[in-house]
C-alpha positions as CSV (number, residue, x, y, z in Angstrom):
1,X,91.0,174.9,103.6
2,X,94.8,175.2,104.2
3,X,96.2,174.6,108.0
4,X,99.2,176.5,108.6
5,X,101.4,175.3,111.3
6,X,104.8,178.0,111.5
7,X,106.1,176.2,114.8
8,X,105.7,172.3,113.5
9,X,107.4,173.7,110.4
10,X,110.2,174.7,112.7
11,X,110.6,171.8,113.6
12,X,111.2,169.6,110.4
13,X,113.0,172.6,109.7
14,X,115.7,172.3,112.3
15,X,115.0,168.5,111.9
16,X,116.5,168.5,108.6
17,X,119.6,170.8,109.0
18,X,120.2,168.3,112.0
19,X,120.2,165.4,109.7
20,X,122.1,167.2,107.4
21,X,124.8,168.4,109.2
22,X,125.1,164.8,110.7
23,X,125.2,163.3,107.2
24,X,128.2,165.6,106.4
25,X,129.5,164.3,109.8
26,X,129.4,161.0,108.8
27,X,130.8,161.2,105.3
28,X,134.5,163.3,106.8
29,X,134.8,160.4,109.2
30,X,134.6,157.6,106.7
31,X,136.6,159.6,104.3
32,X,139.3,159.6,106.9
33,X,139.2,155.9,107.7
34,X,139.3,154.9,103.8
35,X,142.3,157.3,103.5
36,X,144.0,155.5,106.2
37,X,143.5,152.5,105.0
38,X,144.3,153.1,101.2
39,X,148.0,154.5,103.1
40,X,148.4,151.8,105.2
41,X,147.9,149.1,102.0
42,X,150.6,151.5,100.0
43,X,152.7,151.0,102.5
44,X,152.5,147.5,103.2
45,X,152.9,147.1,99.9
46,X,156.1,148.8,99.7
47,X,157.7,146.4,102.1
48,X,160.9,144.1,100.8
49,X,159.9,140.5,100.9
50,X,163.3,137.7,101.5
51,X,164.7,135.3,100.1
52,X,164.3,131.8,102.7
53,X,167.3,132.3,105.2
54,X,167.5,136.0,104.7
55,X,166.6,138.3,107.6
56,X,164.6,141.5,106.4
57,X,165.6,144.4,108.8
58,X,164.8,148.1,108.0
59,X,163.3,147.2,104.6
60,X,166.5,145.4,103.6
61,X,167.4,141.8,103.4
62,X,170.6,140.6,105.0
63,X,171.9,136.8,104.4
64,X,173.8,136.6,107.5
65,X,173.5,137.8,110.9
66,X,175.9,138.0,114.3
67,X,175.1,138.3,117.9
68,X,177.4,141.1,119.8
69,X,175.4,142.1,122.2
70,X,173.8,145.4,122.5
71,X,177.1,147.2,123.8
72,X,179.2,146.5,121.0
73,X,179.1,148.4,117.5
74,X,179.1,146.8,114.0
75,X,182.5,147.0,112.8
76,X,181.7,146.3,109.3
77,X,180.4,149.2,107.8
78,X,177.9,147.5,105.4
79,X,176.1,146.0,108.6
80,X,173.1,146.6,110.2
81,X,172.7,146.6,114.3
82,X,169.6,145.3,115.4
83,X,168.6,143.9,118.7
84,X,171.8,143.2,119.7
85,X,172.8,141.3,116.1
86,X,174.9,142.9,113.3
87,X,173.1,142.0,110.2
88,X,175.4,141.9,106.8
């Protein structure tokens, strides 16, 4: 003899489009993070790497650097201001 139970079966019911939608939930966010991550590693990648003694400002490496203080403009037009030093 069969037992039928329409309120129990609810339950799993609404039980299981829980767990689904929670599942779908789950998978978006970790998309998201591996995305970021797969960026961030392309970028980092991307990045210039100097020579010893070179200085590597704005993706670019420089051999020599000046302090002028941060008041004073690069006069050279090749250089690069940084943090108060002209970088050329």
């Amino acid at each position: 003899m069969a037992v039928s139970d329409p309120a129990g079966a609810r339950r799993l019911g609404n039980a299981s489009t829980g767990v689904s939608v929670a599942g779908i939930i789950v998978t978006v966010i970790v998309a998201i993070i591996v995305v970021a991550l797969v960026v961030t590693a392309i970028a980092d990648s991307d990045v210039e790497s100097c020579d010893a003694g070179e200085y590597l400002v704005r993706g670019s490496c420089y051999r020599n650097r000046f302090y002028i203080g941060f008041d004073i403009p690069c006069n050279n037009y090749n250089a690069v201001k940084s943090d108060g030093y002209c970088y050329y």
